[in-house]
C-alpha positions in Angstrom: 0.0 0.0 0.0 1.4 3.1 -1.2 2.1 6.0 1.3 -0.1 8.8 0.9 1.4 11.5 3.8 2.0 14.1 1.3 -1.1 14.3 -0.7 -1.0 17.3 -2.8 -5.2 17.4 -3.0 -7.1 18.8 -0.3 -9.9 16.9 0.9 -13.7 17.9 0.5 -14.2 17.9 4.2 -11.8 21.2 4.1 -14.1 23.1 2.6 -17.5 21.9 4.6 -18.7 22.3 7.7 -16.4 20.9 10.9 -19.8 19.0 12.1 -23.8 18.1 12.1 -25.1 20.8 14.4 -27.9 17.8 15.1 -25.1 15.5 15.7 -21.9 16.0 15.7 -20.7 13.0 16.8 -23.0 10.6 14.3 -24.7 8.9 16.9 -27.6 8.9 14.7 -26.5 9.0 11.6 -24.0 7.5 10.0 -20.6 9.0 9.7 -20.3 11.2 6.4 -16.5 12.1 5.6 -17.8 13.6 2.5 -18.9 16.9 4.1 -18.4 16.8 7.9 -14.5 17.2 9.1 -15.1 15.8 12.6 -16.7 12.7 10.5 -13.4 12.5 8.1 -11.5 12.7 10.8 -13.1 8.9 12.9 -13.5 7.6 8.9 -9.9 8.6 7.4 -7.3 10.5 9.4 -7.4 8.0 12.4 -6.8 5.3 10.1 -4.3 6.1 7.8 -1.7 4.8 10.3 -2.6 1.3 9.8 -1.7 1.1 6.5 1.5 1.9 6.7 4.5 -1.1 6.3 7.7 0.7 5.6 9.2 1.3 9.3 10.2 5.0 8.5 6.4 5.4 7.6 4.7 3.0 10.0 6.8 5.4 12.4 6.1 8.9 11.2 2.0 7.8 10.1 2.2 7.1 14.2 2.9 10.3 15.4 0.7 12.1 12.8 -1.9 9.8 14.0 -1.5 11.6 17.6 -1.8 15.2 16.4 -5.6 14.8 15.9 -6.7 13.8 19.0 -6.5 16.3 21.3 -8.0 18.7 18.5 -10.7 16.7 17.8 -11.4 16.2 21.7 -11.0 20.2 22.6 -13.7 21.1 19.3 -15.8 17.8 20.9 -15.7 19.3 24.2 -16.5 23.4 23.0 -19.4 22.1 21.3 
């Protein structure tokens, strides 16, 4: 699987809404990483780490997997 950390396209979810003001967690819906952010961030940015087999990559995917997280938990806790 080819490495994909420096993907020159930005993704749709950059220019949509961060989240479902109904649900912005998609507890009743399902997750929709086409327009939300929050939603391509659970469906796409916390799993790109598992796909990496070089070492250097499986290494760096890891700690871009971490920088995330505590954004996605201070915008989950604001709203």
């Amino acid at each position: 699987m080819p490495d994909r950390s420096n993907s020159k396209t930005a993704p749709g979810p950059l220019r949509s809404p961060p989240y479902d003001p109904a649900d912005p967690h998609a507890t009743q819906r399902l997750l929709d990483d086409t327009w939300y952010t929050l939603d391509h961030v659970h469906t796409r940015l916390l799993k790109l780490a598992e796909g990496f087999q070089a070492t250097t990559g499986a290494r760096l995917a890891s700690i871009r997997h971490d920088r995330p997280q505590p954004i996605r938990d201070e915008l989950s806790d604001e709203i």
